[in-house]
TORVEX-436983 format. One record per residue (C-alpha): residue number from 0; residue in three letters; x, y, z. Coordinates in steps of 0.25 Angstrom, whole numbers, plus 5000, padded with zeros to 4 digits. Layout:
# residues N
<node><rokol>NUM</rokol><marmi>ALA</marmi><x>X</x><y>Y</y><z>Z</z></node>
...
# end
This chain:
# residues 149
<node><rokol>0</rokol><marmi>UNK</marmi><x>4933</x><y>4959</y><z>5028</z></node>
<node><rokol>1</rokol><marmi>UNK</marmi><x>4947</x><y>4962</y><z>5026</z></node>
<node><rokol>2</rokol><marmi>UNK</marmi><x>4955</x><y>4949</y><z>5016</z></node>
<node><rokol>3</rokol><marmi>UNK</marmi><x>4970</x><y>4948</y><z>5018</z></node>
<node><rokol>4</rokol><marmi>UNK</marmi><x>4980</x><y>4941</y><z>5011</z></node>
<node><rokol>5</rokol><marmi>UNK</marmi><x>4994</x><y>4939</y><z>5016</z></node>
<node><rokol>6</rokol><marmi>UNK</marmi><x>5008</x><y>4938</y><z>5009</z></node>
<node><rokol>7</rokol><marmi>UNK</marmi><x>5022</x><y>4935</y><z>5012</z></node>
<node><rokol>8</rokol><marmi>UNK</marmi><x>5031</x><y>4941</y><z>5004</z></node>
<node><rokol>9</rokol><marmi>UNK</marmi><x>5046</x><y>4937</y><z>5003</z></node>
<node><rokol>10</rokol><marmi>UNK</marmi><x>5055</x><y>4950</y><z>4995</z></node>
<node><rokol>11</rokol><marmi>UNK</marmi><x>5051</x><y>4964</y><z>4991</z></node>
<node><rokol>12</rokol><marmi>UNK</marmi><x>5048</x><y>4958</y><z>4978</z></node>
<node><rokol>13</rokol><marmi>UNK</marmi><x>5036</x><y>4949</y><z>4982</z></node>
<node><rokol>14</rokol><marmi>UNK</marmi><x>5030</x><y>4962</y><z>4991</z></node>
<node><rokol>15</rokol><marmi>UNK</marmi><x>5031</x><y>4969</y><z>4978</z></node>
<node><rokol>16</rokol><marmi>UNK</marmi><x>5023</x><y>4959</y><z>4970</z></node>
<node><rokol>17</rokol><marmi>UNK</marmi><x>5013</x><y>4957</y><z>4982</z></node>
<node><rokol>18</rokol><marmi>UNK</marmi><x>5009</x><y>4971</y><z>4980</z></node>
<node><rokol>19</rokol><marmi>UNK</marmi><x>5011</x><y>4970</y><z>4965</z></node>
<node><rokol>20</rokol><marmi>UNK</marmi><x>5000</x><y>4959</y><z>4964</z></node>
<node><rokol>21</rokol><marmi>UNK</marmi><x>4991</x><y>4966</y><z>4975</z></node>
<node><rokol>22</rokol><marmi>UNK</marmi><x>4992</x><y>4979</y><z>4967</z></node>
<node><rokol>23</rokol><marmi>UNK</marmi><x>4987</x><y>4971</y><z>4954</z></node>
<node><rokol>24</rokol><marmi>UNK</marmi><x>4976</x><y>4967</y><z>4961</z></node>
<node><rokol>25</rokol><marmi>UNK</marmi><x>4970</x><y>4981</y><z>4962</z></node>
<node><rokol>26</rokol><marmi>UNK</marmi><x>4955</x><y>4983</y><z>4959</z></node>
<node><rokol>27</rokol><marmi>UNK</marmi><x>4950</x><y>4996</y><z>4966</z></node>
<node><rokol>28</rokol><marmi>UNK</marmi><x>4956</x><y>5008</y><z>4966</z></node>
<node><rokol>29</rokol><marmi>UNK</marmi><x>4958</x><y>5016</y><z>4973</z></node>
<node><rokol>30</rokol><marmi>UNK</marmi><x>4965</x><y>5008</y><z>4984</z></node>
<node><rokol>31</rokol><marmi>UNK</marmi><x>4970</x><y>5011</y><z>4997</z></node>
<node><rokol>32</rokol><marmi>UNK</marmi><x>4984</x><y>5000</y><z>5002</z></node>
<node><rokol>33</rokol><marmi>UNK</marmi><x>4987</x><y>5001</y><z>5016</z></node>
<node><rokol>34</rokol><marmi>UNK</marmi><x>5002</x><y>4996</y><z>5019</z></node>
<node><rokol>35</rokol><marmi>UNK</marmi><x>5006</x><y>4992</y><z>5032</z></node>
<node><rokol>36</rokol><marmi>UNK</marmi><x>5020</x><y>4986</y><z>5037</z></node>
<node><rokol>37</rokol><marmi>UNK</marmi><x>5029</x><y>4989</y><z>5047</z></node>
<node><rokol>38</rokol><marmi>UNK</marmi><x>5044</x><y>4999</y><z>5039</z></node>
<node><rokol>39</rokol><marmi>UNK</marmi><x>5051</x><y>4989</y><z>5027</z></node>
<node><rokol>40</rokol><marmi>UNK</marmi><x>5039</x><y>4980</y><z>5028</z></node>
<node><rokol>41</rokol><marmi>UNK</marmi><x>5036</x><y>4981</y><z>5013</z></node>
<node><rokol>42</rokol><marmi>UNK</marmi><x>5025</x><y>4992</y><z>5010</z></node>
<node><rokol>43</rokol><marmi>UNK</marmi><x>5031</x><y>5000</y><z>5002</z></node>
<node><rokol>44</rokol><marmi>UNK</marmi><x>5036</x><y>4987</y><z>4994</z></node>
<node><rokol>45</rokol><marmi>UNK</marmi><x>5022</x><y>4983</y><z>4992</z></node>
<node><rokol>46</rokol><marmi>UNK</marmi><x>5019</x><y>5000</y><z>4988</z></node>
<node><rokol>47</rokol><marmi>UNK</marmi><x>5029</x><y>4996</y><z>4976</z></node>
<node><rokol>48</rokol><marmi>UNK</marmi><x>5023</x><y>4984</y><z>4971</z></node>
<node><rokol>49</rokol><marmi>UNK</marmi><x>5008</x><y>4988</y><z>4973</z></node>
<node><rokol>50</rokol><marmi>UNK</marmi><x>5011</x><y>5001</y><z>4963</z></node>
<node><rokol>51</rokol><marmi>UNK</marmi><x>5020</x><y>4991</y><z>4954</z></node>
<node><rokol>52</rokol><marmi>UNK</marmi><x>5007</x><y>4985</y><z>4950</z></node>
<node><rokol>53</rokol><marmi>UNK</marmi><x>5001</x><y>4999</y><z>4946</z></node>
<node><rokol>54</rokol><marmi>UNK</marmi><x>5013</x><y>5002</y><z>4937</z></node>
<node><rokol>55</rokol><marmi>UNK</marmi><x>5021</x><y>5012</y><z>4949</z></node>
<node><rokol>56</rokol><marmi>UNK</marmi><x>5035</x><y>5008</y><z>4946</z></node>
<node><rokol>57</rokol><marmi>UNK</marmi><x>5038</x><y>5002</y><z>4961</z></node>
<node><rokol>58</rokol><marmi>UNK</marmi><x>5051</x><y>5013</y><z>4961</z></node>
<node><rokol>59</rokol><marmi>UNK</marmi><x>5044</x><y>5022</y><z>4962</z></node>
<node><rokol>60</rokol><marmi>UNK</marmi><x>5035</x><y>5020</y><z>4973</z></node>
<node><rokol>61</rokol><marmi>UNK</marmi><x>5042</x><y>5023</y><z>4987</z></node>
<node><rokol>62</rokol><marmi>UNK</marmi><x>5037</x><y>5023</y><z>5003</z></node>
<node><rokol>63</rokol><marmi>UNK</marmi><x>5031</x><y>5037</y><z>5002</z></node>
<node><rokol>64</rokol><marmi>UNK</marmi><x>5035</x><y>5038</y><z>5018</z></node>
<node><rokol>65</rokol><marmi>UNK</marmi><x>5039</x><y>5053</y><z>5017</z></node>
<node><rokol>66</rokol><marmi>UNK</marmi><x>5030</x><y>5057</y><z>5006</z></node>
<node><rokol>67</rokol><marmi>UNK</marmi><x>5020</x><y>5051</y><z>5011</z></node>
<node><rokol>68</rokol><marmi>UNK</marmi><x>5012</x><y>5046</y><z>4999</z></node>
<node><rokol>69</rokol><marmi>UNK</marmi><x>5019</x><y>5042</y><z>4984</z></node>
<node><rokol>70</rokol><marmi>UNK</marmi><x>5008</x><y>5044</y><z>4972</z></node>
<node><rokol>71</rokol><marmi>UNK</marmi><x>5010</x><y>5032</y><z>4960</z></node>
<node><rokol>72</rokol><marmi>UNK</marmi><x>5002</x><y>5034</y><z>4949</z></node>
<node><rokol>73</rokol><marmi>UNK</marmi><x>5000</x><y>5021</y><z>4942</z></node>
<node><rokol>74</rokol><marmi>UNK</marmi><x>4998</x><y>5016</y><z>4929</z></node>
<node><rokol>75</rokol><marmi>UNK</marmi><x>4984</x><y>5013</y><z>4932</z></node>
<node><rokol>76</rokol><marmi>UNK</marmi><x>4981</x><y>5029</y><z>4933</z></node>
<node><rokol>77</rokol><marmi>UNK</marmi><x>4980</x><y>5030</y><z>4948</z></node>
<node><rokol>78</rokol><marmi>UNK</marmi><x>4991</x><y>5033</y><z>4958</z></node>
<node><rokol>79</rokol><marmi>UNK</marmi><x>4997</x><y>5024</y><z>4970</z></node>
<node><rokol>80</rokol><marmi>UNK</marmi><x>4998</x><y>5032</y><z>4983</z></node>
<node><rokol>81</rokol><marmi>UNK</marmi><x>5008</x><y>5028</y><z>4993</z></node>
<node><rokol>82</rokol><marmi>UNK</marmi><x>5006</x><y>5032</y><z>5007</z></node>
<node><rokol>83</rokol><marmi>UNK</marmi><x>5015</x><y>5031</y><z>5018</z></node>
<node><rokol>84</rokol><marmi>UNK</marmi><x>5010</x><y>5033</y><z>5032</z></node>
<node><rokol>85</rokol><marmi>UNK</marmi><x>5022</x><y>5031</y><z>5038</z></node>
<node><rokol>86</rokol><marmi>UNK</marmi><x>5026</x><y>5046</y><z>5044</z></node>
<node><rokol>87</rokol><marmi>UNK</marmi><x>5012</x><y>5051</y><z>5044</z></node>
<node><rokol>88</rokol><marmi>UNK</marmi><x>5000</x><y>5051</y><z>5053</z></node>
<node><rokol>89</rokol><marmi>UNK</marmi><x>4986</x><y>5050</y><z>5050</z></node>
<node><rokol>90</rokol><marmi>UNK</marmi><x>4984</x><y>5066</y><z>5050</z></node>
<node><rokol>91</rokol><marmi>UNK</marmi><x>4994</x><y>5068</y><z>5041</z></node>
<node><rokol>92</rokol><marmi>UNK</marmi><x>4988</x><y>5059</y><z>5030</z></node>
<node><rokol>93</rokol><marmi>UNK</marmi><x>4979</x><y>5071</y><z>5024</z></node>
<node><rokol>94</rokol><marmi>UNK</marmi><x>4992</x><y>5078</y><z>5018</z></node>
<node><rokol>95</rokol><marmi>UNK</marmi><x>4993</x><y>5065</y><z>5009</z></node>
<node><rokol>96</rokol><marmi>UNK</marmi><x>4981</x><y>5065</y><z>5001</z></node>
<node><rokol>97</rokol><marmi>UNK</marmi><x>4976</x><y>5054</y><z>5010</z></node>
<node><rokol>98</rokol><marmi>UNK</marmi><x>4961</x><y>5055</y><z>5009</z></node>
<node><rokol>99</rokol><marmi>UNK</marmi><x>4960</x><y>5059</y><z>4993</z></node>
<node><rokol>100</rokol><marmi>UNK</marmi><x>4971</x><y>5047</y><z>4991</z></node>
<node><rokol>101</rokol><marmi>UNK</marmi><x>4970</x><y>5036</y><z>4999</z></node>
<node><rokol>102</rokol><marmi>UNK</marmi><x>4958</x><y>5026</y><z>4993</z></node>
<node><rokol>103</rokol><marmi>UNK</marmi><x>4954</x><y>5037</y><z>4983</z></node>
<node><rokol>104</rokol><marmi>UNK</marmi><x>4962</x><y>5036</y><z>4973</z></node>
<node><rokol>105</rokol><marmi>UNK</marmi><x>4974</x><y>5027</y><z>4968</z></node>
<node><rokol>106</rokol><marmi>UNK</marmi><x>4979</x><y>5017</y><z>4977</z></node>
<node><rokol>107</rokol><marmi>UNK</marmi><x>4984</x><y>5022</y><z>4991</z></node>
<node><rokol>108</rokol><marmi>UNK</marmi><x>4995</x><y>5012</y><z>4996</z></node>
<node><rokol>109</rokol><marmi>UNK</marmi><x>4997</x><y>5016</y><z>5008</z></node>
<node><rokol>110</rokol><marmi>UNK</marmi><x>5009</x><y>5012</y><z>5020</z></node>
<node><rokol>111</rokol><marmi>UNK</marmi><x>5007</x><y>5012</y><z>5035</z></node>
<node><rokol>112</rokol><marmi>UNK</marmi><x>4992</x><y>5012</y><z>5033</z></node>
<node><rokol>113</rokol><marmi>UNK</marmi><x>4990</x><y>5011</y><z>5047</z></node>
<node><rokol>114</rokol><marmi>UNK</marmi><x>4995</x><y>5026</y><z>5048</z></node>
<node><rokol>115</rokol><marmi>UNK</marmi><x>4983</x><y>5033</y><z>5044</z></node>
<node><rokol>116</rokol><marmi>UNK</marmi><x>4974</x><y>5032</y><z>5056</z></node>
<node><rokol>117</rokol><marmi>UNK</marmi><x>4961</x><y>5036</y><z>5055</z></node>
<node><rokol>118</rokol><marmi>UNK</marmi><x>4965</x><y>5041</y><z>5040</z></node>
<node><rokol>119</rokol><marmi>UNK</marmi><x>4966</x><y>5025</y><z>5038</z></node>
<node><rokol>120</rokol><marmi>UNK</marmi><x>4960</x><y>5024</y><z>5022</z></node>
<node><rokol>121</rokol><marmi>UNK</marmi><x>4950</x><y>5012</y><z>5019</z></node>
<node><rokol>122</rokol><marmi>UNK</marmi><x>4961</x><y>5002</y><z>5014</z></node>
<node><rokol>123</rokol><marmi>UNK</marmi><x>4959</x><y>4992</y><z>5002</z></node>
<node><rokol>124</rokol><marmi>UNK</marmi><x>4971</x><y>4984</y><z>5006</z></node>
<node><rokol>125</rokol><marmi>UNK</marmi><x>4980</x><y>4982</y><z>5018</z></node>
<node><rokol>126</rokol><marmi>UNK</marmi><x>4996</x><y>4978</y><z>5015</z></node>
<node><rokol>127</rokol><marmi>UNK</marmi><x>5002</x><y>4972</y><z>5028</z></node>
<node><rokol>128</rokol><marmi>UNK</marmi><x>5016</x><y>4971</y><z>5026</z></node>
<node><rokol>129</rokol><marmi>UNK</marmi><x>5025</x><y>4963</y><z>5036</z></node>
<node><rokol>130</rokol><marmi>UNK</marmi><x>5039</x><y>4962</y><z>5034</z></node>
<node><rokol>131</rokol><marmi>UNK</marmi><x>5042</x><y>4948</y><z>5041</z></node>
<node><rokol>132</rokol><marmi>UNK</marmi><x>5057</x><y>4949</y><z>5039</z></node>
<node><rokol>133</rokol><marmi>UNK</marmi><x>5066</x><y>4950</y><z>5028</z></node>
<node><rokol>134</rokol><marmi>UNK</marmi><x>5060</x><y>4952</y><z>5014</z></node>
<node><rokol>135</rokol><marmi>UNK</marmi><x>5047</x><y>4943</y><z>5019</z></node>
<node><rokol>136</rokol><marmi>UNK</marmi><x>5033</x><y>4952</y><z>5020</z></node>
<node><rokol>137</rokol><marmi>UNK</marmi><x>5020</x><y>4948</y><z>5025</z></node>
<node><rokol>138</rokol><marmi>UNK</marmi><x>5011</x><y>4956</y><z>5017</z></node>
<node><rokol>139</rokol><marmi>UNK</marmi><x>4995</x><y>4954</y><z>5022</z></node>
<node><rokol>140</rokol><marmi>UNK</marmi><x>4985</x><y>4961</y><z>5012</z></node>
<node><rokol>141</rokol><marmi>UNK</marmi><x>4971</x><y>4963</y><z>5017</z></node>
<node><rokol>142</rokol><marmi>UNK</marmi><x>4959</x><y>4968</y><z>5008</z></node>
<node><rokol>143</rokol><marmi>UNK</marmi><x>4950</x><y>4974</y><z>5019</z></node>
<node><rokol>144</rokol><marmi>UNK</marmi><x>4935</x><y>4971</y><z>5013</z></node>
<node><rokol>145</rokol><marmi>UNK</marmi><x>4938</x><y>4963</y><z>5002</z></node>
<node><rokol>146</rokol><marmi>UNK</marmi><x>4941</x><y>4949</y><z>4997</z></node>
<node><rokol>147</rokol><marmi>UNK</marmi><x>4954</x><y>4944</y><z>4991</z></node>
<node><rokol>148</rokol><marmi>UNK</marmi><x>4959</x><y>4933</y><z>4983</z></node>
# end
């Protein structure tokens, strides 16, 4: 049975930190995110502050939506991969390194989720983002199977 827990968030700064404190929670690796919002609704915000807690300096990590997928290796001795589903289709997904990537190895944070079709990946953790005007973000995380605190 899926758990969820629901945030609002007021500034880029409080997404940041959401992610941050999520990211510090990490047990099992590797891990597969699946981010879904509307454009400008803060994934790639909560990418930042998810690898910030990994040691990845958060100026480094950019929306991969014309390369496709950004490698951060971590402090930790594992990589961070970003995908962006944005401009592909599902068949396209092979050319990433989808299958040896995604819940294999690392942490797969992935945007537009929803994108893969029938290549969806068994997710650990779902990140709903919706922007609810100005800064404000309604950030609903779910744990599919699991129990949350």
């Amino acid at each position: 049975m899926s758990e969820k827990k629901i945030y609002t968030t007021k500034s880029t700064e409080e997404t940041f930190r959401l992610a941050q404190d999520l990211a510090r929670g990490i047990g099992q690796i590797p891990l597969a995110v699946g981010l879904v919002g509307d454009l400008g609704a803060g994934k790639t915000v909560f990418v930042k502050g998810f690898a910030s807690a990994f040691g990845v300096d958060p100026d480094q990590v950019n929306s991969p939506t014309f390369t496709l997928v950004n490698e951060y290796p971590t402090l930790k001795g594992f990589s961070i991969y970003h995908f962006d589903l944005y401009r592909i289709g599902p068949s396209d997904l092979y050319t990433l390194g989808w299958e040896e990537t995604v819940g294999r190895k690392g942490i797969s944070l992935i945007e537009w989720v929803d994108r893969a079709g029938e290549y969806l990946p068994e997710v650990s953790l779902w990140i709903n983002i919706r922007h609810l005007g100005g800064d404000e973000r309604e950030i609903e995380i779910s744990f599919p199977g699991s129990s949350i605190g």
